[in-house]
C-alpha positions as CSV (number, residue, x, y, z in Angstrom):
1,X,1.3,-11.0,0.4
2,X,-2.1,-11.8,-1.3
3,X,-3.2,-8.3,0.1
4,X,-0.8,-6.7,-1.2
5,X,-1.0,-7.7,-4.7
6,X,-5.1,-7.4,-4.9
7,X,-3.5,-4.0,-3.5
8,X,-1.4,-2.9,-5.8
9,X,-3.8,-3.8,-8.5
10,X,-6.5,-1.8,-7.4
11,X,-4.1,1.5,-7.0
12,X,-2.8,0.2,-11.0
13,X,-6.2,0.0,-11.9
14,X,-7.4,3.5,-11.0
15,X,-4.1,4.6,-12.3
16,X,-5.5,3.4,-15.9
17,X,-8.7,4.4,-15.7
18,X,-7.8,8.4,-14.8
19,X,-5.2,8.6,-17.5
20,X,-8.2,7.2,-20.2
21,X,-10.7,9.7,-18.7
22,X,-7.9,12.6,-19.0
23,X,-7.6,11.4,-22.2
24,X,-10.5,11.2,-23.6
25,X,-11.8,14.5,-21.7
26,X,-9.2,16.4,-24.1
27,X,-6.4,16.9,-21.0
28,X,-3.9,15.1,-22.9
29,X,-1.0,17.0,-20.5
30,X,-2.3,15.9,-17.3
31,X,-3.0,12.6,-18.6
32,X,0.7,12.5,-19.2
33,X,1.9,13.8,-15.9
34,X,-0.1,11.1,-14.5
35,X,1.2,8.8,-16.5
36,X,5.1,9.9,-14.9
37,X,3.6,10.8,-11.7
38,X,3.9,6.9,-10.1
39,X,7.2,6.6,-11.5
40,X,8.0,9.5,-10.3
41,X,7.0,9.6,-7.0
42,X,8.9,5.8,-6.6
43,X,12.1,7.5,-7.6
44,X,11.6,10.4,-5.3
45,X,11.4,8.0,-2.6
46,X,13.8,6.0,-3.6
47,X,16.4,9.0,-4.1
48,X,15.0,10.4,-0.6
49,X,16.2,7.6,1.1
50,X,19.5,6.8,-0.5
51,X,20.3,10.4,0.2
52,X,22.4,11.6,3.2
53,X,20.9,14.9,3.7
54,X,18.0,13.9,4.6
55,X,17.8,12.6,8.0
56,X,17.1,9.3,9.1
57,X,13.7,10.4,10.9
58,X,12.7,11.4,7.8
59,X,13.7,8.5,5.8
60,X,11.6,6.5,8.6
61,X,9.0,8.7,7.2
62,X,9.0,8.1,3.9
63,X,9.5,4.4,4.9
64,X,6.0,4.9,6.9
65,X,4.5,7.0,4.1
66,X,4.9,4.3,1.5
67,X,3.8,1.5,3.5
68,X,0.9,3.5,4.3
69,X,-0.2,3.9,0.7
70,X,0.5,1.0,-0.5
71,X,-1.4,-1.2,2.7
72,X,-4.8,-2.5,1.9
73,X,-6.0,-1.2,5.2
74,X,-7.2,2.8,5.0
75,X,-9.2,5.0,6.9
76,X,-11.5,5.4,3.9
77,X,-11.3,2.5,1.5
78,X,-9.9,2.5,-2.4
79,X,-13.2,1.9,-4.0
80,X,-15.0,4.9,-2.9
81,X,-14.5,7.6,-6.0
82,X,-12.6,10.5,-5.0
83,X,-12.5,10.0,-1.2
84,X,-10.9,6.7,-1.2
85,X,-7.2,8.1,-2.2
86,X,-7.7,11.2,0.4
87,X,-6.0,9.2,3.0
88,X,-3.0,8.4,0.7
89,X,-2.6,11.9,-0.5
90,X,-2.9,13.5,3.3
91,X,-0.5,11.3,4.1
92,X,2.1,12.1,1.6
93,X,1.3,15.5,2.0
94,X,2.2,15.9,5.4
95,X,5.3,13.9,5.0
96,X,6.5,16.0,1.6
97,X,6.1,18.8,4.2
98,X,7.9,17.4,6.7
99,X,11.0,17.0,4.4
100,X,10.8,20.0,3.2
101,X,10.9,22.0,6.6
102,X,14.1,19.1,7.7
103,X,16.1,18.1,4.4
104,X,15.4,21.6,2.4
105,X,13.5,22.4,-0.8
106,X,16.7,21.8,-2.8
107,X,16.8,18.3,-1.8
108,X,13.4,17.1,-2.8
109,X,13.6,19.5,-5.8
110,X,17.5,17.2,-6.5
111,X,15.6,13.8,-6.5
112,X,11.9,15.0,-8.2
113,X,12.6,13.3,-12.2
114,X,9.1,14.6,-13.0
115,X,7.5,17.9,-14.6
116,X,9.0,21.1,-12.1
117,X,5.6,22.7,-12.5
118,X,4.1,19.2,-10.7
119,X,6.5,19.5,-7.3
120,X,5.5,23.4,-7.5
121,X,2.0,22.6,-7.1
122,X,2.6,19.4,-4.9
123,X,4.8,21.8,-2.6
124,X,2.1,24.8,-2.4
125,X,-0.5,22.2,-1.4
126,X,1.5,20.3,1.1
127,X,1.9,24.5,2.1
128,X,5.7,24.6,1.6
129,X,6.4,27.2,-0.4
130,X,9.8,28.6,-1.5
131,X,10.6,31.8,0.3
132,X,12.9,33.1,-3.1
133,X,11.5,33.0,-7.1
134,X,13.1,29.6,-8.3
């Protein structure tokens, strides 16, 4: 439980410290979306796995994906700048890909509370795009 809490308070604390550099760099919108963007992703899971279109593989995905990012245990650690969350963001990657390709686009589009333009970009990186104009 310890490690989970020093854990979580790591992942908080580089949280912080990007939204004040976005800040204070002048990119007051993308310090904003990452001000949503844990919220957001928590109620995207949460929605994703309340929700009986998706299947239960896939919830056992998500299930895996979050545990995953929010272990203390990586295959490149926290504290090294820019590397140290590429784990993480693989990780979520694949799996936002993977629920894309089983529940549908609509789906994760129904439970995403944050910025549209955000799950656009998060969707052509995880390389799901939408085959019509949304």
């Amino acid at each position: 439980m310890r490690n989970l809490l020093i854990a979580l308070g790591v992942i908080a604390a580089i949280w912080v410290v990007a939204i004040v550099a976005l800040w204070f760099f002048g990119r007051r919108v993308a310090a904003a979306q990452l001000v949503r963007a844990i919220p957001d992703l928590l109620a995207l899971c949460r929605g994703l796995l309340r929700d009986a279109r998706v299947p239960l593989g896939s919830k056992l995905l998500v299930g895996g994906a979050l545990v995953w990012v929010l272990s203390p245990i990586d295959l490149v650690p926290e504290f090294i700048p820019v590397l140290g969350p590429l784990d993480d963001v693989i990780v979520l990657g694949l799996v936002l890909r993977h629920l894309v390709k089983r529940a549908g686009h609509d789906v994760v589009a129904d439970h995403w509370r944050g910025d549209p333009r955000v799950l656009r970009v998060a969707l052509r990186i995880a390389g799901v795009e939408r085959s019509s104009p949304a």
